[in-house]
N, C-alpha and C positions, 0 to 999 in steps of 0.2 A: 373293920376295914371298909371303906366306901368303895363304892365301885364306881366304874366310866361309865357315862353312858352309853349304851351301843350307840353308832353310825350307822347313820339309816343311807340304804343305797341311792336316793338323792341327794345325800349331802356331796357324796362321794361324785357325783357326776355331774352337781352345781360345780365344785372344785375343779373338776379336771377339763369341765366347756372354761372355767375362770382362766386358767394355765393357758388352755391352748389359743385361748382370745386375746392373754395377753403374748403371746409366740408370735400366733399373725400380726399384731399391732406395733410390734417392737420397732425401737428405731437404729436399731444395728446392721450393721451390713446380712446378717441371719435372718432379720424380720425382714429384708426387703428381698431375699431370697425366694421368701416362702412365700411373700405376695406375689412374687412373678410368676413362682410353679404354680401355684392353686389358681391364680386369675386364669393364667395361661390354659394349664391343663381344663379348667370348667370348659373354656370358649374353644379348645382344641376337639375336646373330649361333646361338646354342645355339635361342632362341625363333623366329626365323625359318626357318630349317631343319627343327625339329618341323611348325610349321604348314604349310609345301611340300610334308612328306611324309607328312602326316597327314589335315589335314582341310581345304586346298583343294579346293573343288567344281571337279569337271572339267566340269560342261555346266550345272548353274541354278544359280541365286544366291537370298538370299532375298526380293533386292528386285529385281522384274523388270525386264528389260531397256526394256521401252517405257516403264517411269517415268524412269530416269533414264540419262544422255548417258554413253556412252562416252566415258572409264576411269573416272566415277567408281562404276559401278557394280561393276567390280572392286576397285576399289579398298576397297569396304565388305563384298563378298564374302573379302577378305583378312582385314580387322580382327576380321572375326566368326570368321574361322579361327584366327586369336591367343587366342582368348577361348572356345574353344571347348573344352568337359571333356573329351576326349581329350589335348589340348595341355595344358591347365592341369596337369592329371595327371603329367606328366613337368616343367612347369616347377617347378612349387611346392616338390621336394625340395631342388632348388637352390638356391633361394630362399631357405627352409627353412635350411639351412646354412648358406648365407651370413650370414644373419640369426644364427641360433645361435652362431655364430663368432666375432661381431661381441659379443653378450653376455658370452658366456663371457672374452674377452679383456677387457671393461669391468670387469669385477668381479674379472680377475685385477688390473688394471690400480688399482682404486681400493682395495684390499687392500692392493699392493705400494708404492704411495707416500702411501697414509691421506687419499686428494681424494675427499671427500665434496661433496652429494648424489654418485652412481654417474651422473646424467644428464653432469654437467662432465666425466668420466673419456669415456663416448661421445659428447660433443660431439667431447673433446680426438683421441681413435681418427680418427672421420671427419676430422678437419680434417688430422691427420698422415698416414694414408693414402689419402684420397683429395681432402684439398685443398679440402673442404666445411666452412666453419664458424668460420674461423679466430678463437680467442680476440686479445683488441687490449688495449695495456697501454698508460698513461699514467706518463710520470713528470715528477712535477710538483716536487721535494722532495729535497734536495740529503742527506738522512740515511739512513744504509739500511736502518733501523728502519722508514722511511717505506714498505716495498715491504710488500704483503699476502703473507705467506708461506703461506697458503692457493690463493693464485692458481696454476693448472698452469704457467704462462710461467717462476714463480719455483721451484713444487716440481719440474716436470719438465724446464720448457725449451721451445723452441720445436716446434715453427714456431705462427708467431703473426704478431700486428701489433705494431710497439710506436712511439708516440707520446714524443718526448723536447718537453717545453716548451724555450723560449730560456732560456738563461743555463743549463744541465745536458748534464751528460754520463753518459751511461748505459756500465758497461765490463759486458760479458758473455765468457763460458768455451764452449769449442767444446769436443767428446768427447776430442777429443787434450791439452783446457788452453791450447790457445792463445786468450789475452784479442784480443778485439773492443770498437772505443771506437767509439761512436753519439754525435754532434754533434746537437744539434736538429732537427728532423727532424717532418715532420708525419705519417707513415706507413713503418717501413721494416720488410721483412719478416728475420726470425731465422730460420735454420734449425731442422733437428729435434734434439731435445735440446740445444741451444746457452740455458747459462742466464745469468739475467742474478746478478750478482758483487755492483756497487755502482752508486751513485750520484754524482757529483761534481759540488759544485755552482759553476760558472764565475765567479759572482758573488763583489763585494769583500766579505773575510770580517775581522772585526773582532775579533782577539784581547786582553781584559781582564786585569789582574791588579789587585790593589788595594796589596801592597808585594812587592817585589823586593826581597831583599839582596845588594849584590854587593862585592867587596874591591878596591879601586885596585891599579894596580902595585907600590907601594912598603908596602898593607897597610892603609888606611886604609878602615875601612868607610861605604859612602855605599848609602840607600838611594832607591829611587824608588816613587814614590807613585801610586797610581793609574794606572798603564804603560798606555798603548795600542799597539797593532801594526793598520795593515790590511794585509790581506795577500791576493792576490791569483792564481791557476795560474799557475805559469811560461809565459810566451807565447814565450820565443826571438825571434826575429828575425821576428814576426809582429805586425801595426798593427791597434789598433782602428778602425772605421770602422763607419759605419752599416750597411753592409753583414755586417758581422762585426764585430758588437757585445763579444762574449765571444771572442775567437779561444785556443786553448789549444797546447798542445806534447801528442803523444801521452806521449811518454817520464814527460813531468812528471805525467800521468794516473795513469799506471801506478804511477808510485812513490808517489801518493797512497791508492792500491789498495791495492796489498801491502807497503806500507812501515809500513801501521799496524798498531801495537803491539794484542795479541789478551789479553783478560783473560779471567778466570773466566765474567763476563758477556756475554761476547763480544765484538766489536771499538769500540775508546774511542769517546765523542764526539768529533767534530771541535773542537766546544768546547774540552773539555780537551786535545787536541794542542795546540793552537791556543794555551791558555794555557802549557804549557811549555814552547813557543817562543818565546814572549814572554818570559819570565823567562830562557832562554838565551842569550838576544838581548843581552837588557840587562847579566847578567853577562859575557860575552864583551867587548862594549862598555867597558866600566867599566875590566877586566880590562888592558885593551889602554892606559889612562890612567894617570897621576902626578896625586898632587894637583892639584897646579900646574894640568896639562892640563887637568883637568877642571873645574878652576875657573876656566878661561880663558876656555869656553867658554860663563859668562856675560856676557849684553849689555852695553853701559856705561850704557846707560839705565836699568839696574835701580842701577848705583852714583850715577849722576848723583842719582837719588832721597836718597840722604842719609840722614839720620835718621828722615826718612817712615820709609822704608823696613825701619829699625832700627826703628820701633814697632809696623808688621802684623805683620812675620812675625819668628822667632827669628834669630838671626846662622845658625844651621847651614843654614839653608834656602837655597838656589838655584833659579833660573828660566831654564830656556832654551827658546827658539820652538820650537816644532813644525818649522818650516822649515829651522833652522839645523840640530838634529837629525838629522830627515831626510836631510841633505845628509851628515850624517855617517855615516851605515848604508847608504849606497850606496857602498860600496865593493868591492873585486873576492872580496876573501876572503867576505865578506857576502854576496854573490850566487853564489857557487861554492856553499857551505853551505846556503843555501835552496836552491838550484836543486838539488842531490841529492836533496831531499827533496820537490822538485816546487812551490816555491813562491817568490815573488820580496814583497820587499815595496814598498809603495805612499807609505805616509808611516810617522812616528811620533809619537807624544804622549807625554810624561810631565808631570802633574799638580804634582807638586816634585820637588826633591831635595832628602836632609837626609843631612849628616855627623853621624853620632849616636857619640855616646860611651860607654863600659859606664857602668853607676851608682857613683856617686862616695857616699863616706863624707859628706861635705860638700859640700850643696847650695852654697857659697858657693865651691868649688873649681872652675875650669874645666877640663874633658878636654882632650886630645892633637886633636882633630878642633875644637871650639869655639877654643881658641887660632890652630889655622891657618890655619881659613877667617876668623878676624878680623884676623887680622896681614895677610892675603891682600885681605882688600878694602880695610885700611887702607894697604899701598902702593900698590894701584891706584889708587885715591882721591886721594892724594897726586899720585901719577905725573899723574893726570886734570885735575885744580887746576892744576897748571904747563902745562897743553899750550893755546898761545894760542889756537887756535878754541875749548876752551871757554870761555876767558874773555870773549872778545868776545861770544858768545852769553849769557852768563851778564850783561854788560853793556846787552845790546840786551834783555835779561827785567826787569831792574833799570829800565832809561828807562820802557819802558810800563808798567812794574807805577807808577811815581812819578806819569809824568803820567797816568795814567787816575784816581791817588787825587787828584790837585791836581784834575782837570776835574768829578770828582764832590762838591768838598769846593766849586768854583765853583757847580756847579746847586744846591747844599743851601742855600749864601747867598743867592740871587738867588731860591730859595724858600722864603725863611723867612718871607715877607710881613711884614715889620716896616716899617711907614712907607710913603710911595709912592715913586713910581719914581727918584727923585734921592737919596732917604735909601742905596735900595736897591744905587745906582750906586756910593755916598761908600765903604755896609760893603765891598761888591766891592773895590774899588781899598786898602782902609784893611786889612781882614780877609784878605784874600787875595792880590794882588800885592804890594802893600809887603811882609809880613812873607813870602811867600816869598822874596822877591828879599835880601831882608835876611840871610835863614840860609843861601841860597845865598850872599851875599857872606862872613859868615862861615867857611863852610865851606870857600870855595878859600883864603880869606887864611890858614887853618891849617895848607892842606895844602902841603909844599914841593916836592911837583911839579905843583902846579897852578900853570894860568897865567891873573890875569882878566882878561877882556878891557875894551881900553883904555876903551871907550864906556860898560862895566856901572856904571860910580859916577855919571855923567852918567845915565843912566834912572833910578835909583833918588831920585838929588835931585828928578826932573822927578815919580816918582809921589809923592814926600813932599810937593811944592806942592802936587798935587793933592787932597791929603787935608785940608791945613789945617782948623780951623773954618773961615774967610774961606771956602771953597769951599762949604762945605756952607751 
């Protein structure tokens, strides 16, 4: 069995001057503690010790004892020995230095990172080492354009305060490079030189385009008009709720951080990422279709329209829901592909679709994309015409469009005020039931699957009495 080597009592008190060297040096709110008690107490504990051996009165005071009550009469025999020019005289070089110290590092300090006025440079000294003063940062603003880069929190780094609004995530750099992500937060202190990176803003982001061109499976060009995307930080396996309004994924932070692309002018707007994922979206999308498919997936409501519908908009145009869409770009490849890149989407919008064709020698010539999609909604059409619910719907539209015109073509007679009220009875029955009953008799008697009922030619004799002149 080997054995350890003993620990020799140097090792042990190499180690623990290491600990406590690094204690005092720390850049925590803790380490700046410690520098203010130790600096403090040396030059406190330096002041008390002068006055002990300097200029304590051994036997009078300057304020006689029958004035005032033992101890406080020493106790002002003390304060006047602090304050007293032998004492002062040895504190003041101290002083002196320290003070000097403090400047000459201020204006190393406002030199070396260009933070003007030089007061923000010694504010920033005091608050880093001794924890007096600390600068406090708001971020309110999802761009990171938005951050004052004059501020020390952003040119130097912490330690500070920094303020996150709801709905933002703040990602800051530690001296070593490792990213820290800050959730909303009404005050949370940053160490020393820890700077802040970006901004991310948690809230639904609405990526625009105004046309996308993308090429079907089989090669057929369709474009989309007006595209929308909202999109929103990957959450993972994490629920909104009042509580946690914006909940995020750190990973998805991160690759929103350093995932984006760096230009001449420095790192894009989110805007424009925003916008070429949208246009990736959609070609990917499209990409993934056959004519066919893609023209399946409009409604039959827009075909039931008919010829309307052949008069607003050109035959190459298609319309499909936002929701049917949507349902479509949630799929696992789709959310694999955003979630690397730290982003999930929420819904989708596109304005039309149009199958466009190259330009034709002859406007009276139809293209390869115009022929399709018309031969395509004409055997839907077809197909739709034959399928018995819409007929009977189509049937049940037909009865109330007839009698709603029969019961209006009745109030129009019965207010025509011609004559008074028995003139007005004879046109009703004479003008309006007879002669309908009459083109409805006509009309089953022509058709050979209708059938009329046995009683219909007995009513119609009975309202023919009723019309006679003799009645009227």
């Amino acid at each position: 069995m080997q054995e350890r080597p003993a620990r020799f009592p140097n090792d042990r008190s190499q180690a623990w001057l290491r600990n406590a060297l690094s204690s005092f040096l720390a850049r925590d709110a803790a380490g700046a503690n410690r520098r203010l008690i130790v600096i403090g107490g040396i030059v406190l504990l330096y002041w008390l010790v002068l006055a002990l051996l300097i200029e304590l009165p051994a036997s009078t005071s300057l304020i006689g004892n029958t004035t005032l009550p033992f101890p406080i009469d020493v106790l002002l025999d003390f304060a006047r020995s602090l304050f007293a020019p032998p004492v002062i005289v040895h504190v003041l070089p101290v002083l002196a230095g320290l003070y000097l110290g403090l400047q000459v590092a201020t204006h190393y300090l406002a030199d070396l990172v260009e933070l003007q006025p030089s007061s923000r440079a010694s504010r920033y000294l005091a608050s880093s080492i001794f924890g007096l003063g600390y600068y406090s940062m708001e971020v309110s603003n999802g761009e990171p354009n938005s951050l004052d880069n004059t501020h020390p929190l952003v040119r130097i780094g912490g330690p500070g305060l920094l303020t996150v609004h709801l709905g933002f995530a703040a990602v800051s750099e530690t001296t070593d490079g490792f990213p820290r992500i800050y959730g909303p937060a009404k005050s949370r202190f940053i160490q020393g030189f820890e700077r802040l990176r970006d901004v991310v803003d948690l809230r639904d982001q609405l990526g625009k385009v105004d046309e996308v061109r993308a090429v079907t499976r089989d090669g057929i060009e369709v474009y989309a008009r007006d595209a929308q995307m909202m999109f929103r930080v990957y959450v993972a396996d994490l629920t909104r709720n009042l509580q946690s309004p914006y909940p995020y994924d750190e990973n998805a932070v991160r690759h929103l951080v350093y995932g984006r692309a760096v230009t001449t002018n420095g790192p894009r707007e989110r805007s424009e990422v925003l916008a070429d994922l949208v246009s990736n979206e959609i070609r990917t999308f499209v990409a993934g279709l056959t004519i066919e498919e893609f023209l399946a997936l409009q409604p039959r409501v827009m075909l039931e329209e008919g010829s309307q519908a052949a008069r607003d908009v050109r035959a190459q145009t298609i319309h499909i829901p936002r929701r049917q869409l949507t349902d479509r770009f949630h799929t696992s490849d789709t959310r694999q592909r955003l979630q690397e890149r730290g982003w999930e989407v929420a819904w989708v919008g596109v304005g039309t679709w149009e199958v466009r064709d190259p330009p034709s020698p002859s406007p009276l010539e139809a293209g390869p994309g115009e022929t399709i999609v018309t031969t395509w909604r004409d055997m839907q059409r077809a197909r739709l015409y034959r399928n018995p619910e819409y007929l009977q719907r189509q049937r049940s539209f037909a009865h109330q469009a007839y009698t709603g015109r029969v019961f209006r073509e009745f109030v129009g007679i019965w207010e025509s005020e011609e004559g008074d009220y028995p003139t007005r009875c004879w046109l009703l029955l004479a003008a309006g039931f007879l002669r309908h009953l009459q083109d409805m008799h006509r009309s089953l008697a022509s058709s050979p699957q209708a059938q009329i009922p046995l009683d219909f030619q007995a009513a119609v004799e009975h309202v023919r009495t009723l019309v006679k002149p003799e009645s009227l």
